[in-house]
N, C-alpha and C positions, 0 to 999 in steps of 0.2 A: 868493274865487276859489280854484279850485284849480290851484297851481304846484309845477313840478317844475325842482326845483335840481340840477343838473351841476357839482360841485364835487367835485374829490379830498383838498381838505385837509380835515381832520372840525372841525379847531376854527373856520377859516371856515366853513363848513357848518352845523354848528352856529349860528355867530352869525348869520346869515344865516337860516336858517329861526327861529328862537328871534325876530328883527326882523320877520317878516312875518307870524307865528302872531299876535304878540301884536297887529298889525293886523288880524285877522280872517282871515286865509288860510291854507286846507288847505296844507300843504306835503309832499313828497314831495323827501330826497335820495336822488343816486347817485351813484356815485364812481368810475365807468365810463362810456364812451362808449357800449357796446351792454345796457348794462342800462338806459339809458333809451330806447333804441331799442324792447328787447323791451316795456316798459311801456305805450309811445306806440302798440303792437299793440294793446290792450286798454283802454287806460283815454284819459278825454279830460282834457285841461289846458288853462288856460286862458292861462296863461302859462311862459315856460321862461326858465330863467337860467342862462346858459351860460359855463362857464369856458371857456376855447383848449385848452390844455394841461392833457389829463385821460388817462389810459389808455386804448388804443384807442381808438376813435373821439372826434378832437376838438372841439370845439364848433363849430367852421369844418364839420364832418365832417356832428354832428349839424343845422346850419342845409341841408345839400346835401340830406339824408336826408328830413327834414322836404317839402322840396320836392317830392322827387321821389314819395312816398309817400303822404303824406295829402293829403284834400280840400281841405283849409281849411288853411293853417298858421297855428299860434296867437302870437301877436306874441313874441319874443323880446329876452334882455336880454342883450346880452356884457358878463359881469362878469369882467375880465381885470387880471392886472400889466401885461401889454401894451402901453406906451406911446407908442409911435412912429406918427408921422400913417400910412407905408405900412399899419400896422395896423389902424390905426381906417378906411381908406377900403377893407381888405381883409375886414372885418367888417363894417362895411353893407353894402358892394357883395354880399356871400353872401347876403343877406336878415337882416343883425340889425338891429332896429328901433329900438335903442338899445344904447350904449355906455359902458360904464363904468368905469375904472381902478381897482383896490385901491388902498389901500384906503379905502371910503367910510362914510361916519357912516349910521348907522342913518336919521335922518332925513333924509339925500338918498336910500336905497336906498327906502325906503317912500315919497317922493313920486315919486321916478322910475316905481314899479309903479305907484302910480294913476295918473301920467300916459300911462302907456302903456297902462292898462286904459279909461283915459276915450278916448282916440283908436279903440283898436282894436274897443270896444264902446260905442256913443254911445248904443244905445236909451234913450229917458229912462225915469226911475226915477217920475216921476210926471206923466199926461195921458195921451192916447189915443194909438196906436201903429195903424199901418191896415198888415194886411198885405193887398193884392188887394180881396177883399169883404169880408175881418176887419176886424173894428174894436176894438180891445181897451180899455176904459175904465181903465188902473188903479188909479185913485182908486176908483172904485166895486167894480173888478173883478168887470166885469163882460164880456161879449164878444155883437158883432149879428154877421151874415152877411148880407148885402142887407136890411139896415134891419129883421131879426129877431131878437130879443133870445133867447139861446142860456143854457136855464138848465144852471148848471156849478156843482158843488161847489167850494170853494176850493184846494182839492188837484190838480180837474180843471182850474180856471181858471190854479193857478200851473203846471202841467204843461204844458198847451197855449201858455203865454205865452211858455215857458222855450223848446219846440220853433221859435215863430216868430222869436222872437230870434235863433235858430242855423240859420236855413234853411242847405240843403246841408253842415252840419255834422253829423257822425257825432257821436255821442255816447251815453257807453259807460255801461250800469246803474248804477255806484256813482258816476258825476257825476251822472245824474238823483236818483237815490236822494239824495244828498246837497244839492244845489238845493232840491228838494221835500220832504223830509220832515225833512231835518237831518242831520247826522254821528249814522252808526252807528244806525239805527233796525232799532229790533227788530219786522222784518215781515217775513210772506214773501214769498219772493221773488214769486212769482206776483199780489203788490199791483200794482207796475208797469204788465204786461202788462193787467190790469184796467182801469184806469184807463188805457192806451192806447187799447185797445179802446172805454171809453168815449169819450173824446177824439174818436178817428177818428168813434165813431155821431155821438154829437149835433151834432159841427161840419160832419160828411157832408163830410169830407175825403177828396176824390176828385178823378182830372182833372178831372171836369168844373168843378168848384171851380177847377180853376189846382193842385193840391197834391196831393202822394204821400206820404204816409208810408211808409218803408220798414225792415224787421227785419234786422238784421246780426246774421248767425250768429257766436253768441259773443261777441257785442259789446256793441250797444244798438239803437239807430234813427237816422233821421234823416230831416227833413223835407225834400221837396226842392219845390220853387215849377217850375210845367212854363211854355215860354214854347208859343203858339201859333204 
């Protein structure tokens, strides 16, 4: 996953990103309240961990921001000194999805993140996923539309599978690029858009399907599910 830490002290920060790298996740610190503001403009995260007390905008600040701003907000962590219950009922009630007091052992901070990644994102990692008339097999990875078996290269199949799982979620080039091809791949840029385009032909993603893909200027895309 890729998470973005709101921490102004470097040596927690540090430890903290250095504990969730070495479980598998992109991480992204900042040590400002509006430079992850500016970031959450352009990049997509899939989780955010949030101190209280940061420079300018504070994590209370960032969870009001998050709301008011983006489509989808991505589950959040308060990681705080903060201990007092007014706090803790002051930091959910914002929308934090979890709460945490410093300081905590590496392995409660890395089961807290997957517990809050298994909640916030349930699709299963293996069996058939139906989005409308999609059917995604991921075992075979494979995908039908009204009981028609839709040939996709594995690149087109993880690409498309990544979009249904994030209906009405924006999501910005360098999270797709990194889902699908891996950190830091040396392609051009215009691979993406290829393989979007493919995507949209052969699944014939369109209203009448139930589904829009849509291009954010400067951003990424996102898929969005139309109701009738």
């Amino acid at each position: 996953m890729r998470i973005a830490i709101l921490e102004d002290d470097l040596a927690l920060a540090g430890l903290v990103e250095m504990t969730l790298t070495e479980a598998g996740h992109f991480c992204e610190v900042f040590g400002e309240g509006h430079l992850l503001t500016r970031a959450l403009h352009r990049e997509t995260y899939d989780v955010l961990i949030l101190d209280w007390n940061v420079p300018g905008i504070s994590g209370i600040g960032i969870l009001e921001w998050v709301k008011a701003n983006l489509d989808l907000a991505p589950p959040a962590l308060m990681l705080t000194s903060r201990s007092a219950e007014e706090d803790i009922v002051e930091g959910l009630s914002a929308g934090a999805d979890d709460y945490v007091i410093k300081p905590v052992a590496p392995s409660v901070l890395k089961a807290r993140v997957k517990a809050l990644a298994r909640r916030a994102y349930p699709a299963a990692l293996l069996g058939m996923e139906v989005f409308g008339s999609y059917r995604f097999d991921t075992r075979a990875e494979t995908v039908e539309c009204g009981g028609e078996l839709i040939a996709l290269t594995a690149k087109e199949f993880a690409l498309a599978l990544l979009l249904f799982r994030n209906l009405h979620r924006a999501l910005s080039r360098a999270y797709i690029f990194e889902a699908v091809w891996g950190r830091n791949p040396d392609l051009p840029t215009r691979t993406l858009d290829v393989h979007i385009s493919n995507v949209r032909t052969k699944l014939n993603i369109r209203p009448d399907n139930g589904f829009k893909l849509v291009p954010i200027y400067a951003y990424g895309y996102r898929l969005e599910a139309l109701t009738s």
